[in-house]
N, C-alpha and C positions, 0 to 999 in steps of 0.2 A: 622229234627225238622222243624217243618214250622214256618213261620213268625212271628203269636199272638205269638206263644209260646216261642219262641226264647225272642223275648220281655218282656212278663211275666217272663222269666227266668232272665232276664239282671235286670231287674227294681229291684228284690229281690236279687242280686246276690252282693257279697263282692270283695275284691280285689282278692282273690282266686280261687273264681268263675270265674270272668272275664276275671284273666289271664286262666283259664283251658279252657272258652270256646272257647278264642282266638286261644292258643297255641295247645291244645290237638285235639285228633282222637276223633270223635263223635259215640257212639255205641247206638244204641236204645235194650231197652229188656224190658219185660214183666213179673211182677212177681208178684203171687198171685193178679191181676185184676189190677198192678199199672202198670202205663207206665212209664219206667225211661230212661233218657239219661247221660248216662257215659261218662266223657270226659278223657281221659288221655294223659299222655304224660309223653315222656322216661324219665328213674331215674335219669341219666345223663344231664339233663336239668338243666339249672344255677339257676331256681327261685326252690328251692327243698323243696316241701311243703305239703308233703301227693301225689305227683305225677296226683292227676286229683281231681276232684268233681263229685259228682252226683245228680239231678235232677229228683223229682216226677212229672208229668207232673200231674198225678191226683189229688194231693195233693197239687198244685204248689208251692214246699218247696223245698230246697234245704235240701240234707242228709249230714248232720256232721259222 
């Protein structure tokens, strides 16, 4: 994830968010024309909360 975006992501993002994109592994994929950045992290993890978030980079929306 480069920089704007990273940003654009932070500015919209919750406490949920923030800890996923702190804590969690960063996966980029592409699906049907959208760019999404997946962040997770293991189940075993003390903040246990849906385990990651996701991000539309084209949308710039976080997915519930």
């Amino acid at each position: 994830m480069d920089k704007r975006t990273k940003a654009e992501a932070k500015a919209k993002a919750g406490y949920r968010e923030k800890y996923a994109m702190k804590h969690g592994k960063e996966e980029r994929k592409e699906i049907n024309g959208h760019i999404l950045y997946v962040f997770r992290y293991p189940a075993t993890d003390e903040y246990q909360d849906a385990n990651g978030a996701t991000y539309d980079a084209t949308s710039k929306a976080w997915i519930n």
